[in-house]
C-alpha positions in Angstrom: 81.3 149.1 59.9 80.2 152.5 59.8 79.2 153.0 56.7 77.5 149.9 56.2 75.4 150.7 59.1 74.5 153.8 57.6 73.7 152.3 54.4 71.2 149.9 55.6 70.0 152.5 58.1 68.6 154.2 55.6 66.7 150.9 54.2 65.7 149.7 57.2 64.3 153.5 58.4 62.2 153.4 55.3 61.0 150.4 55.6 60.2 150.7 60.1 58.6 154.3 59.2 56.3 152.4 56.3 55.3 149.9 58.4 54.7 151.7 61.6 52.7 154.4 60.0 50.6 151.4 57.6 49.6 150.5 61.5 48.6 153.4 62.4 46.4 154.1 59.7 45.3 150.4 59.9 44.1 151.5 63.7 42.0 154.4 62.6 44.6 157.1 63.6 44.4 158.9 60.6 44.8 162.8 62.4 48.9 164.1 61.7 49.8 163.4 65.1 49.9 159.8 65.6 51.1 159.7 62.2 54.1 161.4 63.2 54.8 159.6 66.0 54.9 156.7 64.6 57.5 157.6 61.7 59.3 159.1 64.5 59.1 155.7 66.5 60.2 154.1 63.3 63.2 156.2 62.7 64.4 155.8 66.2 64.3 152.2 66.4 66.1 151.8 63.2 69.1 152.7 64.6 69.7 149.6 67.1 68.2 147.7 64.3 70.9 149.0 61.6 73.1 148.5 64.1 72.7 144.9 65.0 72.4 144.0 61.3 75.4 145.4 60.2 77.4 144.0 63.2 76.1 140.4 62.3 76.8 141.1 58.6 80.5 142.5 59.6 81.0 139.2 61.6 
């Protein structure tokens, strides 16, 4: 399970950082900071998310 949660890890990081930071630029934060934070915020949360996905996938 492992390795299947590190292979859709690194889809689903992608994919959080893309959408968090699309919001913050959406929001007007377009200085490096919040930019940051929030591909940081995306890469974080990924890992639950992975996590959860490939458990239900595992079965």
């Amino acid at each position: 399970m492992t390795r299947l949660m590190l292979t859709l890890f690194s889809m689903i990081a992608t994919t959080l950082m893309g959408v968090f930071i699309v919001a913050a630029l959406t929001l007007g934060h377009v200085a490096t900071q919040p930019i940051l934070i929030a591909a940081a915020l995306g890469f974080v949360l990924a890992i639950p998310v992975s996590w959860l996905v490939a458990k239900q996938i595992a079965g």
